[in-house]
C-alpha positions in Angstrom: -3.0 -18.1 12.2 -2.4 -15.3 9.5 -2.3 -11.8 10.0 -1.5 -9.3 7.9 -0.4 -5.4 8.0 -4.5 -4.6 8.6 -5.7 -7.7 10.3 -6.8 -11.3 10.3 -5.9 -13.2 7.0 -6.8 -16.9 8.2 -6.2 -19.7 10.6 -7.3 -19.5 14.6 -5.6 -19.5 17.4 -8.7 -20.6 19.4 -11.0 -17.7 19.1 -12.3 -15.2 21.7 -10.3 -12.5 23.9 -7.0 -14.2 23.2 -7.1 -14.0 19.6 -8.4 -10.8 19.8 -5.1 -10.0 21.7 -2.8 -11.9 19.6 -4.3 -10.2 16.2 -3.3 -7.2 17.7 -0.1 -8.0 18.9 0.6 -8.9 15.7 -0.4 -6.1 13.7 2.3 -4.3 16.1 5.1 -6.4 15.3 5.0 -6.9 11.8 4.9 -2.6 12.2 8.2 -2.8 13.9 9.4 -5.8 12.6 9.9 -7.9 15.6 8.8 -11.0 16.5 7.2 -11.2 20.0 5.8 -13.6 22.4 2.1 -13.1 24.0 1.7 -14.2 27.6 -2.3 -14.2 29.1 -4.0 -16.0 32.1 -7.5 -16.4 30.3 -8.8 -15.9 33.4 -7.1 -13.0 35.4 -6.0 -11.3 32.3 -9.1 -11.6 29.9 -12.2 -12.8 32.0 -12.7 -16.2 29.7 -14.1 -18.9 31.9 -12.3 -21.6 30.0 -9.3 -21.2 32.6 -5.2 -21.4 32.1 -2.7 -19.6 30.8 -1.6 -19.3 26.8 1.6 -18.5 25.1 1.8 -17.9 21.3 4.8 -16.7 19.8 4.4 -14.0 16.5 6.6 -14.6 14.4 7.2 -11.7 11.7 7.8 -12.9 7.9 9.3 -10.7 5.8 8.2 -11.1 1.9 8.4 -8.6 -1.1 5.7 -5.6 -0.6 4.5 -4.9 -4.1 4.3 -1.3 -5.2 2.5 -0.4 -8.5 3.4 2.7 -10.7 0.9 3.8 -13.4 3.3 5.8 -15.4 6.8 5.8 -16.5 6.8 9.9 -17.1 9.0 12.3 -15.4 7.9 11.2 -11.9 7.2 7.8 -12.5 10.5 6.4 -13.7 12.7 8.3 -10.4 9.7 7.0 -8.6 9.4 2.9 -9.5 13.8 2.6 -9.6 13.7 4.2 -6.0 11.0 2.1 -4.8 13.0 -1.2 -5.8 15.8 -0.2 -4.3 13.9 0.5 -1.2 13.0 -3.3 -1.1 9.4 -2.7 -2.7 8.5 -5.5 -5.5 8.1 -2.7 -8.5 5.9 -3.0 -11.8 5.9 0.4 -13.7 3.0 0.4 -16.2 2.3 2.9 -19.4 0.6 2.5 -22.6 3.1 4.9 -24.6 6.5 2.6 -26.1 8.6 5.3 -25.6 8.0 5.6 -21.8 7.5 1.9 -21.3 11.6 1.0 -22.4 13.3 -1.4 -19.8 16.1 0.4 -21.1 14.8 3.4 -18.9 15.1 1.5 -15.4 17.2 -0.6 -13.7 16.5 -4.6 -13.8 14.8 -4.5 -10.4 11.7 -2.6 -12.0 9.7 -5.0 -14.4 8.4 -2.4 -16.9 4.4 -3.0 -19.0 4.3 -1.3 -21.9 0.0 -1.8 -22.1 -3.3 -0.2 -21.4 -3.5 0.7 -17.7 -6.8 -0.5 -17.0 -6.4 -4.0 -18.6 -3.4 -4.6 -16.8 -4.9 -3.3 -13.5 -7.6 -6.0 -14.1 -4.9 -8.7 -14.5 -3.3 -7.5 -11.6 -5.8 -6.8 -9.3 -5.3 -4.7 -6.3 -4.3 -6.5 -2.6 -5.1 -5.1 0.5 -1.0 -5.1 1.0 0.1 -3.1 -2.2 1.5 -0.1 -2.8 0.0 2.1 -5.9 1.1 5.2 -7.4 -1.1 7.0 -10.2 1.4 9.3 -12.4 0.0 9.0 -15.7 0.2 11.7 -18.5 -3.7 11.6 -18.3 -6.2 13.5 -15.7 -8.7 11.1 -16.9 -6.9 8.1 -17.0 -5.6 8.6 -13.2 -9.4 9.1 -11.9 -10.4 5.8 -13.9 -7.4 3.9 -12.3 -8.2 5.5 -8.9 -11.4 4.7 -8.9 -10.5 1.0 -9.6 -8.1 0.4 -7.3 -9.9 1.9 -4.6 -12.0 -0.9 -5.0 -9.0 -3.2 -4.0 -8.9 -0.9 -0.4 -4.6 -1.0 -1.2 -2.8 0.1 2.1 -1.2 3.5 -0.1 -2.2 5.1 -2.8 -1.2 8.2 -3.9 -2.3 10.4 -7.1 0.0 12.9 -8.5 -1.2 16.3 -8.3 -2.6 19.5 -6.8 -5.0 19.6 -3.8 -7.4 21.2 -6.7 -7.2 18.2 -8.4 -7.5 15.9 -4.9 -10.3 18.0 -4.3 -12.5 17.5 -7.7 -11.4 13.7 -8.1 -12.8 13.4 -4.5 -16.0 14.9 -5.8 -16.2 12.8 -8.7 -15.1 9.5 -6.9 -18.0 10.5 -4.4 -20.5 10.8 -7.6 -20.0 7.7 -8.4 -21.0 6.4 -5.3 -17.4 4.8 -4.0 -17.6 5.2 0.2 -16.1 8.0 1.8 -13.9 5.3 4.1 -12.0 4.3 0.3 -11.7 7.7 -0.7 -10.2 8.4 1.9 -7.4 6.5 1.0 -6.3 8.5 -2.0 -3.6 10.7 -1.1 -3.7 14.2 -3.3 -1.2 15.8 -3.4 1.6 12.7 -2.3 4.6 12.0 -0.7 5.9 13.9 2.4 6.1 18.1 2.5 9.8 18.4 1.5 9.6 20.9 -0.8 10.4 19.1 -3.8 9.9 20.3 -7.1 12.0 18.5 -9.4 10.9 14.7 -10.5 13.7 13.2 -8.5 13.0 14.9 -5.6 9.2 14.6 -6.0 10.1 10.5 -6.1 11.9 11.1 -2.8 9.2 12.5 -0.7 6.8 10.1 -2.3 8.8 6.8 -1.7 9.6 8.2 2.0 5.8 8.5 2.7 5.5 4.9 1.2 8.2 3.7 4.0 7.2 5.3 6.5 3.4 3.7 5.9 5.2 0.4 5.5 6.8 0.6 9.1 4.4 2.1 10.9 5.4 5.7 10.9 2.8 7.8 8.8 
């Protein structure tokens, strides 16, 4: 059986209370990183009539956690070379040439130099990524919020003030997106450091994205 950072992905391990169980005992290892071994009687433990005893080791996978920056501004660029080097699989995306230079990051970041939106369609959004909206544009960061939400990510966070969180939530809200995917948009992002310069503001926002990743929001 598969099970991912929010839940069931595939596979069985026979269905009923134990699964149940084992889904969850999964969810809490791959937040700690640990492999662990799940011991129930079916019938003391979890009242299933079926009778015996089950064992199923969880074994935790590690793989590349992908983590997709729309921008390569004066946030965006600190932001995508510190996320690589934090072990997240980094694509930086802008539609402006002069932002959008490999030149401008280190080789773990693959940089896009194309239209947001199309890319974001190419792309598509997994329930296991990691998105960052730091574009130039108000208007472009509300169309690629509203899109990704659709993709229910496990983070995304939206540059700006909690103004701005405020109206986008509005607007995301007119255009009839659920209140449960909104409220996955974090505005303002990134941990209450202080920062104010870009590199620091790519500090508290990559720390917020690690501490999501092991379990620690």
């Amino acid at each position: 059986m598969l099970v991912g950072p929010t839940g069931w992905l595939g596979g069985t391990v026979g269905g009923g209370a134990i699964e149940h169980e084992v889904i969850a005992a999964a969810v809490d290892a791959l937040a700690r990183g640990e492999d662990c071994l799940v011991e129930r009687h079916l019938v003391h433990d979890l009242a299933m009539c079926c009778g015996g005893a089950m064992k199923v080791f969880v074994e935790v996978q590690t793989y590349p956690v992908r983590c997709v920056v729309f921008g390569c501004g004066h946030v965006g660029r600190p932001l995508a070379e510190l996320a690589a080097r934090c072990g997240f699989e980094t694509v930086a995306i802008d539609s402006r040439a002069e932002f959008a230079d490999a030149s401008r990051f280190g080789d773990a970041v693959q940089v896009l130099c194309d239209d947001p939106l199309g890319v974001l369609e190419d792309l598509g959004v997994r329930e296991t990524d990691f998105v960052v909206v730091a574009t130039h544009d108000h208007g472009i960061d509300e169309e690629i919020v509203a899109a990704v939400l659709a993709g229910a990510p496990r983070y995304l966070g939206c540059i700006g003030s909690v103004r701005k969180g405020l109206m986008f939530r509005q607007r995301l809200a007119a255009r009839g997106i659920p209140e449960e995917r909104i409220a996955l948009m974090r505005t303002p992002m990134g941990l209450d450091l202080g920062a104010e310069t870009p590199d620091e503001i790519a500090v508290s926002v990559v720390a917020q994205m690690v501490a999501v990743r092991r379990g620690h929001d």
